[in-house]
N, C-alpha and C positions, 0 to 999 in steps of 0.2 A: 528565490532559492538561496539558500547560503552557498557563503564560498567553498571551496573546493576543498576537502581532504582527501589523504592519502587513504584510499579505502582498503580494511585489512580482508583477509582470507573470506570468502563465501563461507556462509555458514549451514545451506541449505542450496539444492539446487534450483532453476526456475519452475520447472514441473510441479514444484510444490509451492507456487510463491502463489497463483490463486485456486485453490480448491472446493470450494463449498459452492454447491449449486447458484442458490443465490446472486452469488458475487460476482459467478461466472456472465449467468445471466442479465446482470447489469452491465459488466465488460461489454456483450454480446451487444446489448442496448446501445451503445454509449453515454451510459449514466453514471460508468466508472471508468477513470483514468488514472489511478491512483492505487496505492497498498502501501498500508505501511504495519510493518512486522519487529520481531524482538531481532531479529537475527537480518543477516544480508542477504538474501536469495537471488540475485543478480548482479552483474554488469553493465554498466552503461555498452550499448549496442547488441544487446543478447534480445534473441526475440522467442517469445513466447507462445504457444499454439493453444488455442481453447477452440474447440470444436470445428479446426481445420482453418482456423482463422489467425493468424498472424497479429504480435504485435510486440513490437520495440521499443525496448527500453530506452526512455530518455533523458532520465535523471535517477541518481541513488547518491541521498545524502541523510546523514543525522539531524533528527531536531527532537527538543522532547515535546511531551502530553503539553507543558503551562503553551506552547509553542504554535500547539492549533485551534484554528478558526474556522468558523461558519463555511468560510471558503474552502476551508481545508475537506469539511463534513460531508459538503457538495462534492468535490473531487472524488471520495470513499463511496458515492453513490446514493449518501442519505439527504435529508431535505434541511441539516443544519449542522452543527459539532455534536448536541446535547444527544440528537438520535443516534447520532455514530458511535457515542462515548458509551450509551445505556446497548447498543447491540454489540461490542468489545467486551461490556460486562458481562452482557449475557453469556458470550460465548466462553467464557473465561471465568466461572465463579470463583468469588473469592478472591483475584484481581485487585489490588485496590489501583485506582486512577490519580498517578500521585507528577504532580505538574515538574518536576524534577525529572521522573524518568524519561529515557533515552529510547527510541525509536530509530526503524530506518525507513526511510521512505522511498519509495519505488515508483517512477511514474514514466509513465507508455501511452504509445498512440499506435493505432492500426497502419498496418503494413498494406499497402492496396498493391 
């Protein structure tokens, strides 16, 4: 994880930080521990509820697109970067995937 900045204003609440069934359901699984978004939708310590189930943010920092990995694609729930990158496109036509842009990344772990 990189080092630490001074993180600015949320730009989005955590209620919307994972939405799409899908995604949830990999959450749900633990297939995902991870999100990363255009904007900041949490706190370090803010916890998140998806279907009555708790989970804690443990890191929110910047990195861009050139910045992720295989490891990275794993985390978001898919089985490499290149699936993550092509289901981001999808979701998002018109997108372009430009290794420059700026992302935030959001990462949690279940609250027992």
């Amino acid at each position: 994880m990189p080092e630490k900045e001074a993180l600015p204003p949320k730009t989005c609440e955590i209620d919307r930080l994972i939405t799409r069934p899908e995604d949830i359901k990999k959450v749900l699984e633990g297939q995902k521990n991870a999100t990363r978004r255009n904007g900041r939708y949490a706190d370090v310590g803010e916890v998140m509820v998806l279907e009555g189930r708790s989970f804690k943010i443990e890191a929110v920092y910047r990195q861009t697109l050139g910045d992720l990995t295989d490891e990275i694609g794993m985390q978001e729930g898919y089985q490499n970067l290149e699936e993550y990158k092509q289901s981001i496109l999808s979701i998002h036509p018109g997108m372009p995937w430009k290794p420059e842009m700026k992302v935030w990344a959001h990462e949690f772990s279940e609250v027992n």
